[in-house]
C-alpha positions as CSV (number, residue, x, y, z in Angstrom):
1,X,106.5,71.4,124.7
2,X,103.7,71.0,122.1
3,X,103.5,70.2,118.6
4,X,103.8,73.1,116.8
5,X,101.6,73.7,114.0
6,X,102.6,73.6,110.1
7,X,103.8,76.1,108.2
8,X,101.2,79.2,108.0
9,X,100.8,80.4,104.5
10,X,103.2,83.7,104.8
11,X,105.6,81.6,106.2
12,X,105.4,79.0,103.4
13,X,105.9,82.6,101.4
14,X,109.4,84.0,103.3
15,X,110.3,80.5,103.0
16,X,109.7,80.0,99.3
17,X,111.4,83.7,98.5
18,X,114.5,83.6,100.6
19,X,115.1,80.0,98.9
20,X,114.2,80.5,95.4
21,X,115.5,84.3,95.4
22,X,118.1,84.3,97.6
23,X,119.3,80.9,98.0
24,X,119.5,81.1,101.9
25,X,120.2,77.6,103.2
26,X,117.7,75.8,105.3
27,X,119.8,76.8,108.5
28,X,119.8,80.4,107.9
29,X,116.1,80.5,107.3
30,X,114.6,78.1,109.9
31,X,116.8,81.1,112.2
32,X,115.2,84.1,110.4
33,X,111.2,82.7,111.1
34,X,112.1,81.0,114.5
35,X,111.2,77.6,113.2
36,X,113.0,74.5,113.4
37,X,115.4,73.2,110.8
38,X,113.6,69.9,110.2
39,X,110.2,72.0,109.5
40,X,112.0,73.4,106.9
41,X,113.9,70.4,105.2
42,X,110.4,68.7,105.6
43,X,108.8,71.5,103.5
44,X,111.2,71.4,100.8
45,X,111.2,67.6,100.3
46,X,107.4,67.8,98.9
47,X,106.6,71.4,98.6
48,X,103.8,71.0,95.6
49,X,101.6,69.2,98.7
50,X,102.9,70.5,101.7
51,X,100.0,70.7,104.6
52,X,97.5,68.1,102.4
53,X,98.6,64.8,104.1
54,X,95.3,65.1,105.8
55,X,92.1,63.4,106.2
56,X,89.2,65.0,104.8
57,X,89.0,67.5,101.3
58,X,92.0,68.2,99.7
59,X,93.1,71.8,99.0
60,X,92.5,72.8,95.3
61,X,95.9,75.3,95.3
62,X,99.1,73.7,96.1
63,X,102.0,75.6,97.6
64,X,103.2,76.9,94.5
65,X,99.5,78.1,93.5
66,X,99.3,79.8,96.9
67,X,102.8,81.8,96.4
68,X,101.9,82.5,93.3
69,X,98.6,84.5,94.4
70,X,100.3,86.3,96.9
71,X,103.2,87.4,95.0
72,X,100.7,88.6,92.5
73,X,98.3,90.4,95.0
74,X,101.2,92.2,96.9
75,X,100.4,96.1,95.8
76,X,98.7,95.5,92.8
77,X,95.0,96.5,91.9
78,X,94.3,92.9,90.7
79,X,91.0,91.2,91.9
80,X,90.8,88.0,92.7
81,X,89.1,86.9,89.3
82,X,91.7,88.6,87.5
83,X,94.4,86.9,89.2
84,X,92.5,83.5,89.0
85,X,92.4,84.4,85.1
86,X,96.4,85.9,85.0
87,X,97.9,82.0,86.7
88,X,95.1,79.8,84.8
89,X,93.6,78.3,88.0
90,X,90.5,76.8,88.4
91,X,89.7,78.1,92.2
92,X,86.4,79.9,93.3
93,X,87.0,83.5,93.5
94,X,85.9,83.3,97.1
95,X,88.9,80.4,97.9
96,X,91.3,82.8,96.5
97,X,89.9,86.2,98.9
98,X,90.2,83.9,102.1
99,X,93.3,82.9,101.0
100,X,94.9,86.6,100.3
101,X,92.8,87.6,103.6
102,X,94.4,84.9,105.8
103,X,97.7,86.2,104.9
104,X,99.1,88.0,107.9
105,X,100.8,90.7,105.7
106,X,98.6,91.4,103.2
107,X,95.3,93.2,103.7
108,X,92.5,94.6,101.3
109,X,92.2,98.5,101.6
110,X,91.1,101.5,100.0
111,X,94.0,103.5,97.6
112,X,95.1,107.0,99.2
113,X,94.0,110.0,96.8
114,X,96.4,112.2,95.9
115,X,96.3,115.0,93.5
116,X,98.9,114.6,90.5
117,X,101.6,117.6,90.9
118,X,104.1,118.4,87.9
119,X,107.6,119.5,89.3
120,X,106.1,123.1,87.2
121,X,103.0,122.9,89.6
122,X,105.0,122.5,92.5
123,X,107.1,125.6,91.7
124,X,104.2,127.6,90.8
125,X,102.5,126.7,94.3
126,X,105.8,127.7,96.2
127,X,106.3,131.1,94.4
128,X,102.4,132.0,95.2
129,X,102.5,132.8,99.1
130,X,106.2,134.6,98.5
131,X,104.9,136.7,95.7
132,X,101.9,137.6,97.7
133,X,102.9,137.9,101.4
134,X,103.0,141.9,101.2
135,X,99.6,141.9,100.0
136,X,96.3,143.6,101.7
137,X,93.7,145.5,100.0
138,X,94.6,143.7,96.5
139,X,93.2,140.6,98.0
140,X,89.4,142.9,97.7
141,X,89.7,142.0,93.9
142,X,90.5,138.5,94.4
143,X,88.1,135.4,93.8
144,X,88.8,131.8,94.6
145,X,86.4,129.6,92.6
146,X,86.7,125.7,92.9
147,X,84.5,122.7,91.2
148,X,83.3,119.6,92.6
149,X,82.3,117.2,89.7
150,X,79.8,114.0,91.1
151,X,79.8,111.3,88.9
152,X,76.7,109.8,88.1
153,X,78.4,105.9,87.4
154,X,79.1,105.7,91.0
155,X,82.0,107.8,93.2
156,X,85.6,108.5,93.0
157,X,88.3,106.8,95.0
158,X,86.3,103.1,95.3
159,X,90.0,101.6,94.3
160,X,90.9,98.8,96.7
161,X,93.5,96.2,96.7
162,X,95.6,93.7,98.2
163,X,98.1,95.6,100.4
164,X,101.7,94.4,101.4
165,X,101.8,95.7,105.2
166,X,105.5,95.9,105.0
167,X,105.9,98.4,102.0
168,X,104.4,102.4,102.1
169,X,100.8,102.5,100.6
170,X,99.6,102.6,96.9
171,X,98.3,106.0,95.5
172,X,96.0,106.6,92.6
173,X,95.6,109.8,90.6
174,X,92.2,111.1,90.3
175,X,90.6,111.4,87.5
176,X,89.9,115.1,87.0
177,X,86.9,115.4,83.4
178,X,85.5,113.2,82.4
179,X,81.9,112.3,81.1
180,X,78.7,111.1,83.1
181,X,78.8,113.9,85.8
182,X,77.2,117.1,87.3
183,X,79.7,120.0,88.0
184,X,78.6,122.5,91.1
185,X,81.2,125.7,90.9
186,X,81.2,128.0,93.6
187,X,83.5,131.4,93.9
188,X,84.3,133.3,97.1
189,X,85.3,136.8,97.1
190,X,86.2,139.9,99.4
191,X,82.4,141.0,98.8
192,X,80.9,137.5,99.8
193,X,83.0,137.3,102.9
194,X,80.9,140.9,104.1
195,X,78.0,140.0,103.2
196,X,78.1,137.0,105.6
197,X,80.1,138.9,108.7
198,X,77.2,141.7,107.8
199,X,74.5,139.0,108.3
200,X,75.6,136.8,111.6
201,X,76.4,139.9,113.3
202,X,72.2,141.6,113.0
């Protein structure tokens, strides 16, 4: 059987945190990642340059750098430069996104939106339908108005950031005033709703 290659960077990762958290022996974890024993006892002797007994350029992050920006990224909203800037490292900005990007667990994506409801809002929401259920011609005096606000410094909801595959995704609250927008509102009604019917059925 072939060589197998060194240590990929999310293993280097498990590695590191079941050690220094956990304090799994060397046994135990070369069983959890399916490596060899020696792989890991190898790894531990000289963990600062693990992977850099190579010819050619030497890798500006050592292990401990590389954990570091990937326990950092994991869920948080942290660019690259503001990470670079948080662990005093002198990397390139775009070293550090190929780094987080090779990592097999971690990807960069776009926060879910998600409308912030009060426990009171949520009660309030639940008692409408009951309250209502009997009624008919009441809903004649009814109007539903809404508002959609555009910004005019760019859209809503451009949030990314480094996501940890194995936990649930992140969720931001929208921002719901603010200045440097246009507001449209628009109201439908019992009325509105005839005077369309009336017109797609000439």
């Amino acid at each position: 059987m072939g060589k197998r290659k060194k240590l990929s960077s999310s293993e280097i990762f498990q590695i590191s945190m079941l050690k220094d958290k956990l304090n799994i022996s060397n046994q135990k974890i070369a069983n959890m990642i399916d490596r060899n024993e020696k792989v890991i006892r190898n790894f531990f002797k000289d963990r600062e340059n693990y992977g850099q007994n190579y010819h050619g350029r030497k890798s500006s992050l050592t292990t401990r750098h590389k954990s570091l920006l990937i326990r950092g990224a994991c869920n948080s909203l942290k660019s690259a430069s503001k990470l670079l800037v948080e662990f005093n490292l002198n990397v390139s900005v775009r070293k550090t996104q190929q780094l987080l990007s090779s990592c097999e667990f971690i990807m960069n994506r776009k926060q879910v939106k998600k409308p912030f409801l009060s426990k009171q809002n949520i009660e309030v929401r639940m008692k409408f339908p009951i309250n209502h259920i009997s009624w008919k011609e009441e809903w004649h005096k009814i109007i539903f108005s809404d508002v959609k606000r555009f910004n005019l410094d760019g859209p809503d909801g451009l949030f990314h950031y480094w996501h940890d595959l194995r936990t649930e995704p992140k969720i931001f609250r929208k921002r719901q005033s603010g200045g440097g927008s246009v507001r449209v509102w628009e109201a439908i009604g019992y009325l509105k709703i005839q005077i369309l019917f009336s017109l797609t059925t000439r």
